[in-house]
C-alpha positions in Angstrom: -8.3 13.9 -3.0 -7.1 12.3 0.3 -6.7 8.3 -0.7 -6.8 6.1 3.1 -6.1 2.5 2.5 -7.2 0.5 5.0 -5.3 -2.0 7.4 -6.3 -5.4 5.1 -6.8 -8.5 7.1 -5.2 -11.9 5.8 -7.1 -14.0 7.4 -10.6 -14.1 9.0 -11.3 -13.2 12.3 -12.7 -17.3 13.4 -9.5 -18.2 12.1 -7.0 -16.5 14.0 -9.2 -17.4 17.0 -7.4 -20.8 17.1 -4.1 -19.8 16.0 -1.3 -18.4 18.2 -0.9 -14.8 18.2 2.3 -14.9 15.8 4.4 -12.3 14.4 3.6 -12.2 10.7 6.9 -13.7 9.0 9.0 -11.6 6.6 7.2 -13.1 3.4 4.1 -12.7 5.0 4.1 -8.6 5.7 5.9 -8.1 2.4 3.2 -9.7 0.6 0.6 -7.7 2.8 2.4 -4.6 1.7 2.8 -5.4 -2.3 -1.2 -6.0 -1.9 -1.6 -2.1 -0.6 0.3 -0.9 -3.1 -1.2 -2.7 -5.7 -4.4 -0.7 -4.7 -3.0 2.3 -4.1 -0.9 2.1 -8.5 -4.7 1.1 -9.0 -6.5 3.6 -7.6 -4.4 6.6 -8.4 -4.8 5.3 -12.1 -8.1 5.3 -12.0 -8.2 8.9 -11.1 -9.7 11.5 -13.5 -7.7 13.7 -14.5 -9.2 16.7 -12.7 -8.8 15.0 -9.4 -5.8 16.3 -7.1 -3.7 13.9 -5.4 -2.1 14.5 -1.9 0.9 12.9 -0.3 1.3 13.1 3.7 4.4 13.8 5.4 6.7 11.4 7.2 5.3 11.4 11.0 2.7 14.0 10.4 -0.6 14.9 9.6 0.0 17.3 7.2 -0.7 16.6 3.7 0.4 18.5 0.7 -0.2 18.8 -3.1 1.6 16.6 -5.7 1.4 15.7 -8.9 -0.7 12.8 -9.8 1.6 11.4 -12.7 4.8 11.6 -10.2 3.2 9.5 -7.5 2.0 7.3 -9.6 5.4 6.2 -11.4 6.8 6.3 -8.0 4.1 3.8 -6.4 4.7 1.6 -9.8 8.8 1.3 -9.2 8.0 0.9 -5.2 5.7 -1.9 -6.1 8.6 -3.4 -9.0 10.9 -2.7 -6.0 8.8 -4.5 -3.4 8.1 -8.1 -5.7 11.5 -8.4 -6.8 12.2 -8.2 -2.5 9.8 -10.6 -2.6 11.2 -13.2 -5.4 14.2 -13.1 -3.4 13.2 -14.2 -0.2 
């Protein structure tokens, strides 16, 4: 099973309208990113257990096979990793 998140948008397209095109700030892309991965430890535990999970290479479109518990415990301690980040800032 191939799992896509999409690009989610923090604010609504008539909003940015008026706003200056900004760089998002630190705080701001980190909490974009801890919202993706929230999905993603959500989705993959949602899985049934029949399902396959696939993980794509670094700068590639190749995907490969992997274990469904593995990613998941590895999403879960990127996501512990990413809110403490954020706590700090």
């Amino acid at each position: 099973m191939k799992v896509f998140l999409s690009k989610m948008s923090l604010r609504s397209s008539e909003q940015t309208d008026n706003l200056p095109q900004e760089e998002p700030t630190r705080k701001e892309e980190l909490n974009r990113k801890i919202k993706e991965q929230k999905v993603l430890v959500d989705e993959l535990s949602n899985l049934k257990k029949s399902r396959k999970v696939y993980v794509q290479q670094p700068n590639s479109n190749i995907f490969f096979l992997a274990d469904k518990g593995t990613i998941l415990s590895s999403s879960k301690g990127e996501l512990d990793k990413m809110k403490k980040d954020y706590q700090d800032i």
